[in-house]
N, CA, C and O atoms as a Maestro MAE file, in Angstrom:
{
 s_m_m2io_version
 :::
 2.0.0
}

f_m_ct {
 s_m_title
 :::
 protein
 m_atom[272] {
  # First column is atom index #
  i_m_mmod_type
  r_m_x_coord
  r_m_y_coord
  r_m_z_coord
  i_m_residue_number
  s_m_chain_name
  s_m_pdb_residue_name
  s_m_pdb_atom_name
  i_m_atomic_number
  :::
  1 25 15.856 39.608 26.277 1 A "UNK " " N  " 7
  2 3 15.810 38.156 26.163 1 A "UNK " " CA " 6
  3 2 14.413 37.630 26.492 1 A "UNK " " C  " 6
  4 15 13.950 36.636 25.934 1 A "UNK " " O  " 8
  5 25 13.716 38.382 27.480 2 A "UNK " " N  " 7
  6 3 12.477 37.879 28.087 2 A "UNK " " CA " 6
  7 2 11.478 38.239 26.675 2 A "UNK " " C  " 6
  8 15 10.625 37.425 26.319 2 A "UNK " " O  " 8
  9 25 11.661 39.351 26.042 3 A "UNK " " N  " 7
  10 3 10.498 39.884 25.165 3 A "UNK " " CA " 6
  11 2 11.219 38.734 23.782 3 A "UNK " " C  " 6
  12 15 10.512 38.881 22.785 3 A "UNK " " O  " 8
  13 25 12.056 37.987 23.587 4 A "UNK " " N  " 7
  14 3 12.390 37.341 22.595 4 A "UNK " " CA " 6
  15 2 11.539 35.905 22.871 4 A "UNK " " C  " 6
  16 15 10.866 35.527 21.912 4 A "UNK " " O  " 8
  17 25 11.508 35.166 23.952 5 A "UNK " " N  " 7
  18 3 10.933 34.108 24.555 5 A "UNK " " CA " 6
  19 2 9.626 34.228 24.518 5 A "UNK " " C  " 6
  20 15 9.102 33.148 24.245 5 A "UNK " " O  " 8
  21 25 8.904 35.053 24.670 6 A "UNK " " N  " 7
  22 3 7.233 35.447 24.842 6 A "UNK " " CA " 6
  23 2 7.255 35.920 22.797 6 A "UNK " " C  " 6
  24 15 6.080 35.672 22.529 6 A "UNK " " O  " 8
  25 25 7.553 36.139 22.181 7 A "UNK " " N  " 7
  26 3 7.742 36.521 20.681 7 A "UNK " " CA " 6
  27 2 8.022 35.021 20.142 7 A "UNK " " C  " 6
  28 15 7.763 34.586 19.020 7 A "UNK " " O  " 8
  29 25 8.644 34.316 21.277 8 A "UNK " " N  " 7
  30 3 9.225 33.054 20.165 8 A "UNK " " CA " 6
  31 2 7.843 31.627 20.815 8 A "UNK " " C  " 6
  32 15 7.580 30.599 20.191 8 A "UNK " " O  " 8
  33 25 7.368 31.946 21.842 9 A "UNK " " N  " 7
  34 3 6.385 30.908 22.053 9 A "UNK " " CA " 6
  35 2 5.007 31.390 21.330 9 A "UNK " " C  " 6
  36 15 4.147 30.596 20.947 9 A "UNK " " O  " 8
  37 25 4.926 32.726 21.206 10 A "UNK " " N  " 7
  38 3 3.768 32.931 20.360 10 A "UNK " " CA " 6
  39 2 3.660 33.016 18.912 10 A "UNK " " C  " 6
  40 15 2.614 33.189 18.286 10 A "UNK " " O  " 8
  41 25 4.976 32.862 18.373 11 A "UNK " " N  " 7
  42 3 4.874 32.780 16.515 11 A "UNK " " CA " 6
  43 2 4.435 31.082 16.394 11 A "UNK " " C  " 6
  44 15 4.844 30.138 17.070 11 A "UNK " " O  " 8
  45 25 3.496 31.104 15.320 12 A "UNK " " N  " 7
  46 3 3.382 29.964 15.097 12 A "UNK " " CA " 6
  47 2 3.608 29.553 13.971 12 A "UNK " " C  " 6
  48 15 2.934 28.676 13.432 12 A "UNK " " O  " 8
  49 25 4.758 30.225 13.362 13 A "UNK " " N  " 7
  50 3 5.134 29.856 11.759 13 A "UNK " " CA " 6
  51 2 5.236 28.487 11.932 13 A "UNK " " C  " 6
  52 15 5.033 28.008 13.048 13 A "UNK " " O  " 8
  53 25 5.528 27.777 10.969 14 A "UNK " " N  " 7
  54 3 5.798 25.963 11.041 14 A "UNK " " CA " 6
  55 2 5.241 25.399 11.638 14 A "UNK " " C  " 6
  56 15 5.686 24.293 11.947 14 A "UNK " " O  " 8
  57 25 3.696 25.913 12.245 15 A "UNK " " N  " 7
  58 3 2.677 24.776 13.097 15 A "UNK " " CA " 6
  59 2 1.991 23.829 11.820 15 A "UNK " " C  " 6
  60 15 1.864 22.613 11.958 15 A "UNK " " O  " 8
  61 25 1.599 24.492 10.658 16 A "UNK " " N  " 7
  62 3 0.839 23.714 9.649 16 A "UNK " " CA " 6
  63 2 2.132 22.500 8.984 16 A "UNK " " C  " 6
  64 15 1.716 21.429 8.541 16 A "UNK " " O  " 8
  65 25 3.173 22.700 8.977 17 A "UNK " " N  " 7
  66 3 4.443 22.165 8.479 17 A "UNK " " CA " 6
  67 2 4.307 20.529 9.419 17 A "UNK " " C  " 6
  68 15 4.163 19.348 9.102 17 A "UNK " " O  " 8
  69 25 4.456 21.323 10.726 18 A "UNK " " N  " 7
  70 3 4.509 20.110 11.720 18 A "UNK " " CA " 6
  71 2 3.121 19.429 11.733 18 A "UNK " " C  " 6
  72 15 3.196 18.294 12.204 18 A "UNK " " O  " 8
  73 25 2.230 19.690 11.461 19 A "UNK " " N  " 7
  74 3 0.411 18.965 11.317 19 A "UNK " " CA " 6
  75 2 0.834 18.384 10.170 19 A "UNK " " C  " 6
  76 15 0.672 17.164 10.123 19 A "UNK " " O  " 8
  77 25 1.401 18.982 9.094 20 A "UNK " " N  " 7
  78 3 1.230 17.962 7.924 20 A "UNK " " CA " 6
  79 2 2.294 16.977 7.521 20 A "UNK " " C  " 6
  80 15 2.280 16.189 6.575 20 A "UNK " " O  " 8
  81 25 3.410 17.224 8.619 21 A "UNK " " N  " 7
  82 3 4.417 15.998 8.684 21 A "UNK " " CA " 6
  83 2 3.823 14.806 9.662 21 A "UNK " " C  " 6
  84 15 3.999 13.663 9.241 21 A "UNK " " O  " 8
  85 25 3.198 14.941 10.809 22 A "UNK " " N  " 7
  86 3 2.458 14.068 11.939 22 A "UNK " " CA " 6
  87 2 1.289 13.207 10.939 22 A "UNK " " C  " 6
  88 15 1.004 12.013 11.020 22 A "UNK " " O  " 8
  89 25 0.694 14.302 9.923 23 A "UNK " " N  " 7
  90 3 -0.654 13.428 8.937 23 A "UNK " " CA " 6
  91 2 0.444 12.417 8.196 23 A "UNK " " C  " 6
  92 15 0.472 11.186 8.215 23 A "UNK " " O  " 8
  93 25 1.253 13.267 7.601 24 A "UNK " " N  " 7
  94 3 1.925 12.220 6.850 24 A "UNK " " CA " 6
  95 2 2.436 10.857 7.425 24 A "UNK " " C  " 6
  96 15 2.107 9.745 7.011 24 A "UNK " " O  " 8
  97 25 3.158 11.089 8.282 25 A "UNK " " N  " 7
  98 3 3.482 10.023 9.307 25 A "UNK " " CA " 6
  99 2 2.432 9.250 9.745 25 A "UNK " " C  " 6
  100 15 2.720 8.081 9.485 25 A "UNK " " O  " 8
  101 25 1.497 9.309 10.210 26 A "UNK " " N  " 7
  102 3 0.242 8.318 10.420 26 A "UNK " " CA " 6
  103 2 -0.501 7.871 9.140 26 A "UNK " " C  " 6
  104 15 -1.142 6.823 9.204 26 A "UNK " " O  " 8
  105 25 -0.476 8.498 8.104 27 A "UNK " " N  " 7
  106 3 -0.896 7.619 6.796 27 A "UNK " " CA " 6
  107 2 -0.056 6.740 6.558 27 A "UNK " " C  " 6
  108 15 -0.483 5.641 6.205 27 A "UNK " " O  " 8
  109 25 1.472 6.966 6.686 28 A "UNK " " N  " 7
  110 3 2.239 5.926 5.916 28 A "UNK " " CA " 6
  111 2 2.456 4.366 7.000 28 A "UNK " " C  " 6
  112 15 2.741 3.209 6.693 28 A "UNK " " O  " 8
  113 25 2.083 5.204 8.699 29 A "UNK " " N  " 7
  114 3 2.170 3.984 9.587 29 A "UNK " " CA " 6
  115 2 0.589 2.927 9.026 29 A "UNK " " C  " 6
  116 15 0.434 1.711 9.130 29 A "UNK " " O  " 8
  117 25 -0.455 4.071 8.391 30 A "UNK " " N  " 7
  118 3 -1.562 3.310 8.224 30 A "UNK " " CA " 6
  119 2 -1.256 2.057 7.286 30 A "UNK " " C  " 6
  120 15 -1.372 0.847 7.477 30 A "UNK " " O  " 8
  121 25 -0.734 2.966 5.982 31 A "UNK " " N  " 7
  122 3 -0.576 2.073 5.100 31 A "UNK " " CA " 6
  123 2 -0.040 0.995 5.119 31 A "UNK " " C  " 6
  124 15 -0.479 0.090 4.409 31 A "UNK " " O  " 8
  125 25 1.189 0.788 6.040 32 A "UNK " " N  " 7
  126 3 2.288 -0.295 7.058 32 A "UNK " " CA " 6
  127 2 1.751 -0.907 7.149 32 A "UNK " " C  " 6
  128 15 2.036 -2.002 6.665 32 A "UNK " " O  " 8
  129 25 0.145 -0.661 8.058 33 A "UNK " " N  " 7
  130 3 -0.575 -1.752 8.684 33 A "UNK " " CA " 6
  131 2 -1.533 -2.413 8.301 33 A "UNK " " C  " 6
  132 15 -2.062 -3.363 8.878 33 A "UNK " " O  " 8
  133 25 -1.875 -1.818 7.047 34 A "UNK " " N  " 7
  134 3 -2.768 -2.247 6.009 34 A "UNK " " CA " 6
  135 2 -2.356 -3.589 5.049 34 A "UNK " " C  " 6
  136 15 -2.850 -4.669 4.726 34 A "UNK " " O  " 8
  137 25 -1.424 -2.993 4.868 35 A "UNK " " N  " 7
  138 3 -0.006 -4.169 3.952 35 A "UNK " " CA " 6
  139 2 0.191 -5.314 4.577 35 A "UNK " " C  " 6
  140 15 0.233 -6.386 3.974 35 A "UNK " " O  " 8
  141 25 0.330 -5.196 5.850 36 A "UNK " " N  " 7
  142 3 0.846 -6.285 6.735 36 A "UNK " " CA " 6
  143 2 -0.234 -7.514 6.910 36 A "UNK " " C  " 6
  144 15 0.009 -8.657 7.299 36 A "UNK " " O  " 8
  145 25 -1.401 -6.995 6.543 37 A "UNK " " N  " 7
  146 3 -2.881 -7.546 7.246 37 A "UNK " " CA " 6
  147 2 -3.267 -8.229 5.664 37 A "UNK " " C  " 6
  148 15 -3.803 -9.307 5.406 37 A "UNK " " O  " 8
  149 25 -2.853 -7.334 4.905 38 A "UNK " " N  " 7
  150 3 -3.581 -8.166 3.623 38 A "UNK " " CA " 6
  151 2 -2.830 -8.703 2.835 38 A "UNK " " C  " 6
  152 15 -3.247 -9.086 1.742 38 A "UNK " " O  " 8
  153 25 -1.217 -8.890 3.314 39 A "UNK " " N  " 7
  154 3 -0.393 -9.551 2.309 39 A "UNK " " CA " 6
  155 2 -0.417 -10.967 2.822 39 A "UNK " " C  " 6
  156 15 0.201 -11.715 2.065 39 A "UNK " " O  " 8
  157 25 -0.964 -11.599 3.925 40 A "UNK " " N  " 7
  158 3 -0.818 -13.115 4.063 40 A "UNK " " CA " 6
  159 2 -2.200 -13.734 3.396 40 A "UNK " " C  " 6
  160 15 -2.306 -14.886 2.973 40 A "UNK " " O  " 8
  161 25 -2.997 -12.959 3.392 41 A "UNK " " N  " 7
  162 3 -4.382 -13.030 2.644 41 A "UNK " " CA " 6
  163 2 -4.238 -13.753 1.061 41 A "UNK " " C  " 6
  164 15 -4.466 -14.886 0.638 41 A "UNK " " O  " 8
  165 25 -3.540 -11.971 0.183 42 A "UNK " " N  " 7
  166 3 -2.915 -12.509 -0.920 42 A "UNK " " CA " 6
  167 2 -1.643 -13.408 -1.117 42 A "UNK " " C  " 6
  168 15 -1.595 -13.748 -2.299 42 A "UNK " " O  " 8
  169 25 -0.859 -13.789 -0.575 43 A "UNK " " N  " 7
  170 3 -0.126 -15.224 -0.235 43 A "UNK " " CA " 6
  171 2 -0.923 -16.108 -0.970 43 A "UNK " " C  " 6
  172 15 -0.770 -16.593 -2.092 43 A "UNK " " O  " 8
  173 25 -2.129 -16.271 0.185 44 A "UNK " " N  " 7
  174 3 -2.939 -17.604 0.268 44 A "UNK " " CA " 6
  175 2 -3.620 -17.764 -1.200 44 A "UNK " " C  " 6
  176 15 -3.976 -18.781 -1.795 44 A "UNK " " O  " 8
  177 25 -3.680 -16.178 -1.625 45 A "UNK " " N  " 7
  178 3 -4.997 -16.605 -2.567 45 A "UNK " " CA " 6
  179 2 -3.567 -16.841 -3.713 45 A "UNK " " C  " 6
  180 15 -3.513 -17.908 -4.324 45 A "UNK " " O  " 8
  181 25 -2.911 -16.210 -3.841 46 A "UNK " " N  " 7
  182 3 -2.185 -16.474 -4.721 46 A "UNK " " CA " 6
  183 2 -1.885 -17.981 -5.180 46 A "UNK " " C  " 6
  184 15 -1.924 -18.527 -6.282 46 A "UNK " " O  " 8
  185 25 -1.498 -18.534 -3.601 47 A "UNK " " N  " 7
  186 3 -1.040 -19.935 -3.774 47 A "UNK " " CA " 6
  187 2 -2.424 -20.963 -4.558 47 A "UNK " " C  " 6
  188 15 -2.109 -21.960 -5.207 47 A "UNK " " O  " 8
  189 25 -3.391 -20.705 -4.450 48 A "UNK " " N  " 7
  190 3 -4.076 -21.101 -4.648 48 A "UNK " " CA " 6
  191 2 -4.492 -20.989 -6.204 48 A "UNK " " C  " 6
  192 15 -4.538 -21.891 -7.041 48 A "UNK " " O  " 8
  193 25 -4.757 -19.734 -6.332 49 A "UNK " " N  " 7
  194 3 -5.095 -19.747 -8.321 49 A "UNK " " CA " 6
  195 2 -3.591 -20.717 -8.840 49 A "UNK " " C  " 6
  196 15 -3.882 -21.676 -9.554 49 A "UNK " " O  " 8
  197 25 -2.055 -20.537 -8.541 50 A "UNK " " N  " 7
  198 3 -1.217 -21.089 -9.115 50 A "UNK " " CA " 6
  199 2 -1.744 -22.955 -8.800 50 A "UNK " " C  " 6
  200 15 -1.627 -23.863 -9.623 50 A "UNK " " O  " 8
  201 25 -2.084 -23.026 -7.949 51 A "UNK " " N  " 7
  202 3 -2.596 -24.651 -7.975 51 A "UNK " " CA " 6
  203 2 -3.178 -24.813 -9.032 51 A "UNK " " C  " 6
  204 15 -2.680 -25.533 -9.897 51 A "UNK " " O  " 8
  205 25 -4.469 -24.133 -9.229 52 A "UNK " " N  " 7
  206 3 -5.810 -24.676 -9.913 52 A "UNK " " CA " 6
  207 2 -5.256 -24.196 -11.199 52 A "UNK " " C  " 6
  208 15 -5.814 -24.992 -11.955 52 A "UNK " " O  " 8
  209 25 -4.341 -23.228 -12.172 53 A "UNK " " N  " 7
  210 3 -4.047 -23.287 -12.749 53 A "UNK " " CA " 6
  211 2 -2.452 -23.784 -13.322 53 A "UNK " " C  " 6
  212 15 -1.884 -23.243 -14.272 53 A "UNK " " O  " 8
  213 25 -1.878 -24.955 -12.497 54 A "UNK " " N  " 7
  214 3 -0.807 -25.480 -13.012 54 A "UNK " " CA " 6
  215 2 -1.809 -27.138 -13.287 54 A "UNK " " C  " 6
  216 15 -1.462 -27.768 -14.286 54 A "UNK " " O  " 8
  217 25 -2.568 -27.543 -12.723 55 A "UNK " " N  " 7
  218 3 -3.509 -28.134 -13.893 55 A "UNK " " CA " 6
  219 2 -3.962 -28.298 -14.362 55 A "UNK " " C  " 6
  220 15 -4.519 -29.373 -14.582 55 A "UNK " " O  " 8
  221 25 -4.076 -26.919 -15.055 56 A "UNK " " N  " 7
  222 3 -5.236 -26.906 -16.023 56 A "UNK " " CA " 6
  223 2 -4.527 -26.957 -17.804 56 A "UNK " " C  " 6
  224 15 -3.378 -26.676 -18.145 56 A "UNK " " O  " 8
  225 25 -5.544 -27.358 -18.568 57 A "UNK " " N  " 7
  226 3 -4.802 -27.359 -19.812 57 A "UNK " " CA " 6
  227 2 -6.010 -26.658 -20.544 57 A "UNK " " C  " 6
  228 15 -7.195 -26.420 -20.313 57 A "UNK " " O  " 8
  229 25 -4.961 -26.424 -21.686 58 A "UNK " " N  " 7
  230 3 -5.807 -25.389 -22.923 58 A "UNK " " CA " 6
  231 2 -5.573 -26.260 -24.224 58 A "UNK " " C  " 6
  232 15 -4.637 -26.905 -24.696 58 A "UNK " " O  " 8
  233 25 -6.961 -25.948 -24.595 59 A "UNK " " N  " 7
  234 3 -7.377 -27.470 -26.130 59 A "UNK " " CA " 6
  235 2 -7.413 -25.903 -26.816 59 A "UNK " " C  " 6
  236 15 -7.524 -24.926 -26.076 59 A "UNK " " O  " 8
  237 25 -7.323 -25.774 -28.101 60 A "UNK " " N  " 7
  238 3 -7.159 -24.312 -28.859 60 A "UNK " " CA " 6
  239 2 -7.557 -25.526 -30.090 60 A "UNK " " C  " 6
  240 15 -6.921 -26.566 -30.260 60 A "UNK " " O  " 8
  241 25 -8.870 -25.053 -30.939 61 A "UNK " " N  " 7
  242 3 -9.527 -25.337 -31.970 61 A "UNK " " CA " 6
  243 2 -9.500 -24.111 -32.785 61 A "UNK " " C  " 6
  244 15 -10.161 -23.116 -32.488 61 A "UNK " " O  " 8
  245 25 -8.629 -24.198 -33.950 62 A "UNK " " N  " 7
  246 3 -8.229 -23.176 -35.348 62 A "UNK " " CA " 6
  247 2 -8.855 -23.457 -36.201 62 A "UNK " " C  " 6
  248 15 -8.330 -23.375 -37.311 62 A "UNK " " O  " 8
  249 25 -10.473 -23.989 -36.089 63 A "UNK " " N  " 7
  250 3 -11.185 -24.282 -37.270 63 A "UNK " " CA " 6
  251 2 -10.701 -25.374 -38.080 63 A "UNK " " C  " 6
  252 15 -10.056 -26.303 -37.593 63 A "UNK " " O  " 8
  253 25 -11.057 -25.267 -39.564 64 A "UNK " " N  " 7
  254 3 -10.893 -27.024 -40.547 64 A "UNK " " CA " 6
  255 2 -9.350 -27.437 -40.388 64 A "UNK " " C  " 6
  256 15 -8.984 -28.598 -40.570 64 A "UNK " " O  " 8
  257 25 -8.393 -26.307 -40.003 65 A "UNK " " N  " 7
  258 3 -7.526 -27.067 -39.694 65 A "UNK " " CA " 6
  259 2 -6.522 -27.019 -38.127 65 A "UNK " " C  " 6
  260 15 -5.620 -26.244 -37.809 65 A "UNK " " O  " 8
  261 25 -7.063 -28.057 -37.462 66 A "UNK " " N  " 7
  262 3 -6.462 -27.966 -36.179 66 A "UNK " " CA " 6
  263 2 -5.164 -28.690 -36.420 66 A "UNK " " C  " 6
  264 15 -4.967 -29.512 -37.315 66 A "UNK " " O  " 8
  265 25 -4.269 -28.266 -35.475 67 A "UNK " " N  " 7
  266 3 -2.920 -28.657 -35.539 67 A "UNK " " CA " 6
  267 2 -2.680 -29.806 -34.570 67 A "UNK " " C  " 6
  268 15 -3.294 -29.905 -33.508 67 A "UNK " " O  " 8
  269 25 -1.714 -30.710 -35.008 68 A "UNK " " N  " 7
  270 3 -2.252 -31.835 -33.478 68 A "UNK " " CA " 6
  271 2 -1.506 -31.394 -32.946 68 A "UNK " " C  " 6
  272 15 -1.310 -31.714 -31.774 68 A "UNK " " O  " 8
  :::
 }
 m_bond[271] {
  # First column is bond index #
  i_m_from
  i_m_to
  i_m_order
  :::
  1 1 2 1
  2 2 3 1
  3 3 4 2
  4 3 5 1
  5 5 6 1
  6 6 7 1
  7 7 8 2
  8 7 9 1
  9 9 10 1
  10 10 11 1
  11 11 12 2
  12 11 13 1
  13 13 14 1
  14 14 15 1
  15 15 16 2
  16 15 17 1
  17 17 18 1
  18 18 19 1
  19 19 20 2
  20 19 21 1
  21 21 22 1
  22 22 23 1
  23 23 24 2
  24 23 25 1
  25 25 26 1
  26 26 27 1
  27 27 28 2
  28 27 29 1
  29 29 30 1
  30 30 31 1
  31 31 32 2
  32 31 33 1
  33 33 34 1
  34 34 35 1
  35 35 36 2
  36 35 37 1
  37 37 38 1
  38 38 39 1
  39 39 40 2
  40 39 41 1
  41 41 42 1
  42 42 43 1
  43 43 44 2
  44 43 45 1
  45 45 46 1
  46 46 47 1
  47 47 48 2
  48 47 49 1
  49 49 50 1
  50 50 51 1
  51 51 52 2
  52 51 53 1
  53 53 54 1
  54 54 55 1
  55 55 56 2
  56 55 57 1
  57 57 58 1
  58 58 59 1
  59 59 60 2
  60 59 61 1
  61 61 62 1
  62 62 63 1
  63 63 64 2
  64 63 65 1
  65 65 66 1
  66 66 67 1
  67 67 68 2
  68 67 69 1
  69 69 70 1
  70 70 71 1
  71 71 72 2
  72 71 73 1
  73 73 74 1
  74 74 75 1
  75 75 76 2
  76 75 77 1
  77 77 78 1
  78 78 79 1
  79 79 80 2
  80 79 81 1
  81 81 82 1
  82 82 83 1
  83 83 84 2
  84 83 85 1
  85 85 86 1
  86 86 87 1
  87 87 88 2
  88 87 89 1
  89 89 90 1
  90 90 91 1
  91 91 92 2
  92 91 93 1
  93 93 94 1
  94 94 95 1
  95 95 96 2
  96 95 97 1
  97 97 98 1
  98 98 99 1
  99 99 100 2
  100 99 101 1
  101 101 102 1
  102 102 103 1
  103 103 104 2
  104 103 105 1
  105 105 106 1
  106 106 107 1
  107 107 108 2
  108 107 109 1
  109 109 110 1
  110 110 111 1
  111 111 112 2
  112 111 113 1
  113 113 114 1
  114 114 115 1
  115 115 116 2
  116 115 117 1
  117 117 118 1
  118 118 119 1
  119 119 120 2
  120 119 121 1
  121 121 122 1
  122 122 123 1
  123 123 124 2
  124 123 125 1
  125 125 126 1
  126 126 127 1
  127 127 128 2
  128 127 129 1
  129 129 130 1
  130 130 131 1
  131 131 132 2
  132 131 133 1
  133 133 134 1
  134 134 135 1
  135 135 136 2
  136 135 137 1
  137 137 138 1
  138 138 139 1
  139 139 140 2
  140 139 141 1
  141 141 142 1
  142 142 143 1
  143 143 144 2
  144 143 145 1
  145 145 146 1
  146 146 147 1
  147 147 148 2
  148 147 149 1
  149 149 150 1
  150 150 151 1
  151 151 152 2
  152 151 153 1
  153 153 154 1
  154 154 155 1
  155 155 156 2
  156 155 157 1
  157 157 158 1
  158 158 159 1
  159 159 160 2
  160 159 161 1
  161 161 162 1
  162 162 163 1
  163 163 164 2
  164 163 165 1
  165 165 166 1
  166 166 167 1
  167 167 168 2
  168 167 169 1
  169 169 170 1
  170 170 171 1
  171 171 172 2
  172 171 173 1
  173 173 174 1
  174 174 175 1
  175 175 176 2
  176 175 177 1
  177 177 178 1
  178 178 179 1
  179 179 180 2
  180 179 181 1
  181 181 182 1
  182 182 183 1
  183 183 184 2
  184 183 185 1
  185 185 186 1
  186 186 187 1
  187 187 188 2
  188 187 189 1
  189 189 190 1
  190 190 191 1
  191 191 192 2
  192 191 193 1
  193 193 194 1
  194 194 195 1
  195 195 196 2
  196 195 197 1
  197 197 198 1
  198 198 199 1
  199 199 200 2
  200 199 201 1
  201 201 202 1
  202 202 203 1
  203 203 204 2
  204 203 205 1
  205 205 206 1
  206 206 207 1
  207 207 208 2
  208 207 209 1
  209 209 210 1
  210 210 211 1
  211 211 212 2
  212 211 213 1
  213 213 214 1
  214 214 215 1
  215 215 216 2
  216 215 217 1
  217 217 218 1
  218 218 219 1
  219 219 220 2
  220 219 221 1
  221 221 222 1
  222 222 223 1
  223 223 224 2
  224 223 225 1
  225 225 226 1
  226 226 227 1
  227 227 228 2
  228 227 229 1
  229 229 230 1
  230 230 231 1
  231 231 232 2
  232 231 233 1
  233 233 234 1
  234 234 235 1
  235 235 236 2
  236 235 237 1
  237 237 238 1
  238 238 239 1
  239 239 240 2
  240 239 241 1
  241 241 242 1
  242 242 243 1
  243 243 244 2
  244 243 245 1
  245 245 246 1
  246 246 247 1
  247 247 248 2
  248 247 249 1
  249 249 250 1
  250 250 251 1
  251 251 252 2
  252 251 253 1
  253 253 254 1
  254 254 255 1
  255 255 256 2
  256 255 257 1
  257 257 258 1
  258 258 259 1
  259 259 260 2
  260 259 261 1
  261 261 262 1
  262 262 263 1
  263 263 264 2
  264 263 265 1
  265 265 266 1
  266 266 267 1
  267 267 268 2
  268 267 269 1
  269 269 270 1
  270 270 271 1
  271 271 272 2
  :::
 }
}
């Protein structure tokens, strides 16, 4: 049992498994926090182009014959 315990703290199969589940996990908390920071940003800007373009109008000239 003792030579199974000293065999089982020194294999390190599934150390790269567990590094690249911990990376994964901190990119996706990154990305969380990335989102969070720049979605009231785009809100704002959003709200804003929909202003400046709900009054705007479009004149469309089809040459000798424009349509009224």
């Amino acid at each position: 049992m003792i030579k199974f315990i000293k065999n089982f703290r020194k294999d390190e199969d599934g150390a790269v498994t567990v590094d690249w589940v911990v990376l994964t996990a901190a990119v996706a908390a990154l990305a969380g926090v990335a989102y969070t920071s720049i979605a009231s940003g785009v809100d704002g800007i959003a709200g804003a182009t929909d202003t400046a373009l709900s009054g705007a109008s479009v004149n469309v000239n089809l040459g000798s014959n424009p349509t009224p």
